[in-house]
N, C-alpha and C positions, 0 to 999 in steps of 0.2 A: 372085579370092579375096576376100571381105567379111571385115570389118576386123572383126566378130565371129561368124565363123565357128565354131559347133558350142559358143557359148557361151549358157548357160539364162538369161534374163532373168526378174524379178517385175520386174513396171511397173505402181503401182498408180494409181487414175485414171484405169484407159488405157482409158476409154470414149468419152472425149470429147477435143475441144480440145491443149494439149501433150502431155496421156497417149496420148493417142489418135496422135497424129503421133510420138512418141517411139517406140513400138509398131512405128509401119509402119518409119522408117527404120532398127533395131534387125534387122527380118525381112529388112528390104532389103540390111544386111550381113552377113545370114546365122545371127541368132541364133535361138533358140528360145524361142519369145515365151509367157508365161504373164501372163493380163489380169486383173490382180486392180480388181474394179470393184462397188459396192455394186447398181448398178443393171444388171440379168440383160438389160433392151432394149439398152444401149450397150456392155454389155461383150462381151456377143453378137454384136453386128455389127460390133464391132474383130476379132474374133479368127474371122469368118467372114469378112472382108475380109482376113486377112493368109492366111488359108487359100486365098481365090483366088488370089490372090497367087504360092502354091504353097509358103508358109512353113510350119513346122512351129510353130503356137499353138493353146492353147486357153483358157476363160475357167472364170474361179473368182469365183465371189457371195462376197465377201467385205467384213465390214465393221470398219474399220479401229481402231475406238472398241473393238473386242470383241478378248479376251486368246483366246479359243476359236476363231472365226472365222480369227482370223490366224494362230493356229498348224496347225490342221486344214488350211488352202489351202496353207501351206510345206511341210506335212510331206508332200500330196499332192502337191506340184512335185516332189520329190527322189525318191517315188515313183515318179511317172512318167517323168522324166529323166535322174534317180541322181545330181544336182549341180544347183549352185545358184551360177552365178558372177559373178550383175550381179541389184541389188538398185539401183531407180528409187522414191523414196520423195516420190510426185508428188502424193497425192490433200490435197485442200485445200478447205478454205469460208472464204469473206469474214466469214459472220458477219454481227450486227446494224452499222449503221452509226450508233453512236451515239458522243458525247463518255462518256467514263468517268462521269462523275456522276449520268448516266442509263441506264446498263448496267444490266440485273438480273443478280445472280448467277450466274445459270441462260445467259444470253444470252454471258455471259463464259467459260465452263466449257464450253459446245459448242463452238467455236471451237478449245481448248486441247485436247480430248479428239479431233476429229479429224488437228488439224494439228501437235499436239507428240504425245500419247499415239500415234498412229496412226504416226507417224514411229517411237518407237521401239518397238513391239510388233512391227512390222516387222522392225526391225534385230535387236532380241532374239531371235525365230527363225529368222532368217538366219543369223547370225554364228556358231553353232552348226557349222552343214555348212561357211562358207567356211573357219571355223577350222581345221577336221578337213583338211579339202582346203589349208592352207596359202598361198590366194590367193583373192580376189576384190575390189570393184570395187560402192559405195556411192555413189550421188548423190541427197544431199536437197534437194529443194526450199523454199530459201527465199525471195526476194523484193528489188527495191531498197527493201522498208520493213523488209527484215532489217539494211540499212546506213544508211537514213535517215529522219527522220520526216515526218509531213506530218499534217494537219488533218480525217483522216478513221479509222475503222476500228481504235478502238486494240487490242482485243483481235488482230487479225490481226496489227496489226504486231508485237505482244509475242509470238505463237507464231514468227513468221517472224528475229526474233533468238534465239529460244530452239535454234532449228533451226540457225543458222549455231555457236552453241556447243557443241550438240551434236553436228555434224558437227566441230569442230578437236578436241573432247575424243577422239570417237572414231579420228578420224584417229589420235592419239598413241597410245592404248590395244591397237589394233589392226595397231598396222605390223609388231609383232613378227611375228604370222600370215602378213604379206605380204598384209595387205587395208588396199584404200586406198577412205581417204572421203571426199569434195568434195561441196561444193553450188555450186548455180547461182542467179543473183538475176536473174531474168527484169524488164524491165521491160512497160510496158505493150504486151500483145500481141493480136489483133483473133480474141479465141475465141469460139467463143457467149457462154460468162457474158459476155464485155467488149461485145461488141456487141449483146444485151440492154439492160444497163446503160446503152450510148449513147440507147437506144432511147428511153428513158423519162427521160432527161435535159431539162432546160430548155433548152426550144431545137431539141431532137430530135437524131436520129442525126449526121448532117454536122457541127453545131455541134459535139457530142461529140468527137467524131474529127478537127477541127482545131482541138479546145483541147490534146487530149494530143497530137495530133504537134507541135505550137509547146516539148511540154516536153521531146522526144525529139532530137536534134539530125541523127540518122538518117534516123529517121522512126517508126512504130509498127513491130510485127514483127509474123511469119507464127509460126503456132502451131513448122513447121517448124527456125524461125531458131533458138529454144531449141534443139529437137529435137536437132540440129545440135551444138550444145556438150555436151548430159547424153552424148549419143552418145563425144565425143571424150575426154570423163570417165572413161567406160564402156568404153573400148578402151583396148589397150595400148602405144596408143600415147601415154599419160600415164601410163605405170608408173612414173614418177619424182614424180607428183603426188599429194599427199596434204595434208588440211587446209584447200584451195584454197576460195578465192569466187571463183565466174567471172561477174562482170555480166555479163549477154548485155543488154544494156538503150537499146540505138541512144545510146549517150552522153549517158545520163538523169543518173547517180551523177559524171559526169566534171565536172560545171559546177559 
């Protein structure tokens, strides 16, 4: 028996990297996976990969910035499945990486419009059917730069605390329904973007990769390791859990 058995998941993201591993092990306990993904190549081959698989997914071109897009792909999950009971609110950009006083406006607001607006245009057409149904089961993705700072990326870090209070608000708002919401604060984890990123670092990839495992006390993590906690989020076997930040982050936020 899979620990989400006959439950409908949106996992947005889930083209690539944590969405994309969130997705497989999601189908692996049995749910029914719906890939909400901007890009039709990677959300396509998640959701034709969890069909070899032998899992019951399919993918939705959806873009998360957009109030029509997002409600149009929900309204076709519940469609096609008649419920809606795990809501993964994963899809995310870094954004420019500039100090604040050299941001442009525009460079600020894309950053805010995928990773806060897209969070909750999400939630707002979800919460709809978990209401009605009286249960389900929210995990947003924030960040260890939703609990701490650091000298890069300030517009990310500012959507990734805005996401950790918009998960405890709605944790509260929502329990009366019997829907619970958590986020996760992944630390540094080895997806394409991150080992791109290494790529083109000073010094190159290796250097990369034993500067941030020196700040991880674990080590780096596998897209999976997240995977692993949005998962245990996402099951009921945390039906007593609500409002939570779960670091998954190798003992990054502990030092």
């Amino acid at each position: 028996m899979g620990r989400l058995d006959q439950k409908i998941a949106i996992i947005t993201g889930g083209g690539t990297g944590i969405g994309e591993a969130t997705c497989q092990r999601f189908a692996e306990e049995g749910a029914k996976v719906a890939v909400f993904e901007i890009s039709a190549e990677n959300g396509g081959k998640t959701a034709e990969k969890l069909r070899s698989l032998g899992a019951d997914a399919d993918f939705f071109q959806v873009d998360v910035r957009d109030a029509d897009s997002v409600s149009s792909a929900v309204a076709a999950v519940a469609d096609k499945w008649g419920q809606i009971d795990i809501l993964v609110n994963n899809a995310a950009i870094p954004g420019a990486n500039k100090f604040t006083h050299d941001l442009s406006l525009e460079e600020f607001e894309a950053v805010f419009a995928v990773n806060v607006r897209g969070t909750f245009l999400c939630s707002k057409y979800v919460l709809p059917h978990m209401m009605q149904a009286k249960r389900g089961a929210i995990v947003n993705f924030s960040s260890i730069y939703g609990l701490i700072g650091n000298d890069d990326l300030p517009p990310y870090h500012a959507t990734k605390g805005a996401v950790l209070l918009m998960t405890k608000t709605d944790a509260i708002c929502y329990a009366p329904y019997g829907i619970r919401v958590n986020c996760v604060h992944p630390g540094s984890t080895k997806t394409p973007l991150f080992m791109k990123a290494g790529e083109t670092y000073p010094g190159g990839l290796q250097h990369y990769l034993d500067m941030m495992k020196a700040k991880h006390p674990l080590t780096l993590g596998e897209p999976v390791d997240v995977a692993n906690c949005v998962l245990f989020l996402a099951s009921d076997e945390a039906r007593f859990v609500t409002g939570a930040s779960l670091a998954c982050d190798g003992g990054y936020t502990a030092q």
